[in-house]
C-alpha positions as CSV (number, residue, x, y, z in Angstrom):
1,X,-70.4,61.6,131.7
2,X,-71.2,64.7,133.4
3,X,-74.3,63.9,136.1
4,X,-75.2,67.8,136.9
5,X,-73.2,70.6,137.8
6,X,-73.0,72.9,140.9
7,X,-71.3,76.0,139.8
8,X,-67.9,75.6,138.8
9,X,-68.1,71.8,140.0
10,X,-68.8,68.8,137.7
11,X,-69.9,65.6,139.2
12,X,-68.9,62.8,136.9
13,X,-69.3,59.2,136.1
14,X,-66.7,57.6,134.8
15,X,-66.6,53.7,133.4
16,X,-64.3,51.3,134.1
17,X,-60.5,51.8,132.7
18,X,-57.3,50.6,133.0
19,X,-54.0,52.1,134.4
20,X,-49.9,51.2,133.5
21,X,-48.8,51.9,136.8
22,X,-45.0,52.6,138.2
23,X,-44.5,52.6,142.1
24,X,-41.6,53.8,144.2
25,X,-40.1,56.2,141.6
26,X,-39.8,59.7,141.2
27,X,-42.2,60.9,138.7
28,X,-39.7,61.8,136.2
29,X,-38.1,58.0,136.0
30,X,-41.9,56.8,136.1
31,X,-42.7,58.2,133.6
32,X,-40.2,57.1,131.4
33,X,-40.7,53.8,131.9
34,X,-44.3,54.3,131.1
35,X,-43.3,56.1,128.2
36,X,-41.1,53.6,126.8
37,X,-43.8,51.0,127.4
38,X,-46.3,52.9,125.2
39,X,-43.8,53.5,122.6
40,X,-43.2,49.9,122.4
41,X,-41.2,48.6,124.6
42,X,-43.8,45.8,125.5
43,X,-44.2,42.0,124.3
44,X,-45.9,42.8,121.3
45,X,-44.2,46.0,120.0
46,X,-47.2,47.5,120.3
47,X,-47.3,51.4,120.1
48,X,-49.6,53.3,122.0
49,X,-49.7,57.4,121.4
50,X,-50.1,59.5,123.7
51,X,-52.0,62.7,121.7
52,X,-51.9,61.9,118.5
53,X,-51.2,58.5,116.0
54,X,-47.6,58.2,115.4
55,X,-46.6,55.6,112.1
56,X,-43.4,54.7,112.6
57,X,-40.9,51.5,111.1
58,X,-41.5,48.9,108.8
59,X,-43.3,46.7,111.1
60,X,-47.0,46.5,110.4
61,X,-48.2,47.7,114.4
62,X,-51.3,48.7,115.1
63,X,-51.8,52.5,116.7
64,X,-54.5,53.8,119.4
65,X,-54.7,56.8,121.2
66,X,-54.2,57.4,124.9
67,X,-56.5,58.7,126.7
68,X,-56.3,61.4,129.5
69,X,-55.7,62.1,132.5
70,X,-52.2,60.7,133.7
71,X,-52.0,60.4,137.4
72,X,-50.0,61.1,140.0
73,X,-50.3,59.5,143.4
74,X,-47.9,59.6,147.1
75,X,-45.8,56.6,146.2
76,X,-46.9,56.0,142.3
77,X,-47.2,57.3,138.7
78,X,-50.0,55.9,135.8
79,X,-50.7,56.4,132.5
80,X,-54.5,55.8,131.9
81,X,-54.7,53.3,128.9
82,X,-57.6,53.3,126.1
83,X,-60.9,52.0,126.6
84,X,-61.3,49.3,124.6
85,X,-58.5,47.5,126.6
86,X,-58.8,44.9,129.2
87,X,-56.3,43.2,131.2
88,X,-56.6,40.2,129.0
89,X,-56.0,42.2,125.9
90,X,-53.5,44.8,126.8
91,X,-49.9,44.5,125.5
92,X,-47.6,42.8,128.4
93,X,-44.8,44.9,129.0
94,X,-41.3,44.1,128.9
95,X,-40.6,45.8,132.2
96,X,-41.7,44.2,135.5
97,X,-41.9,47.3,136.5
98,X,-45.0,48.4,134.6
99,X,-48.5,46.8,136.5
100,X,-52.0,47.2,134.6
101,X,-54.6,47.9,137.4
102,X,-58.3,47.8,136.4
103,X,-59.9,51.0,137.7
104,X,-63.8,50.1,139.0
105,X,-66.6,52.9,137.6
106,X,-66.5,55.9,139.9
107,X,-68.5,59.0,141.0
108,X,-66.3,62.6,141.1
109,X,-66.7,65.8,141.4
110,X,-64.0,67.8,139.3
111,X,-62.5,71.3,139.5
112,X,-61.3,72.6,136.4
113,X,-58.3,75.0,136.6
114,X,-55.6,76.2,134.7
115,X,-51.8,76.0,134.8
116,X,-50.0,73.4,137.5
117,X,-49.6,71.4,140.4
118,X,-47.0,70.8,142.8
């Protein structure tokens, strides 16, 4: 929820969310591990898309949408899950590697820009 703006900055509200988080790994390797965890590779088979719904199988599974951003931090790489997940509902994943960290509401201010970052 945008608060107010001050020229080209936002300052935002955001809720509480949750994050699949890799640590220790190259962002490249990260995120295929997260990847493969939102295509499935988790206790319940459970897929989770990343832009739009993807049917896939004969299994009966249950879509939902990921939401942005994905973030990229010294040391560790997360993929920010959908909203109506908590950390009792969430699909466990098959790989240790993957940790769901609950995300406490916070205050930004954002920068929009174009293109990317190193």
């Amino acid at each position: 929820m945008v608060e107010r703006t001050i020229g080209d900055i936002e300052i935002r509200q955001y809720p509480e969310f949750l994050i699949a988080t890799i640590d220790g790994m190259a962002d490249e390797d990260a995120f295929r591990i997260l990847f493969d965890y939102i295509a499935g590779n988790n206790r319940s088979t459970e897929k989770v898309s990343m832009i739009v719904p993807v049917i896939s199988g004969k299994e009966r599974r249950e879509e939902i949408s990921m939401t942005t951003p994905v973030i990229s931090t010294p040391g560790s790489f997360s993929f920010v899950m959908p909203s109506r997940y908590t950390l009792d509902t969430i699909p466990e994943s098959s790989d240790k590697r993957v940790r769901m960290i609950e995300v406490k509401w916070r205050k930004v201010a954002v920068f929009g820009f174009s293109g990317r970052t190193n």
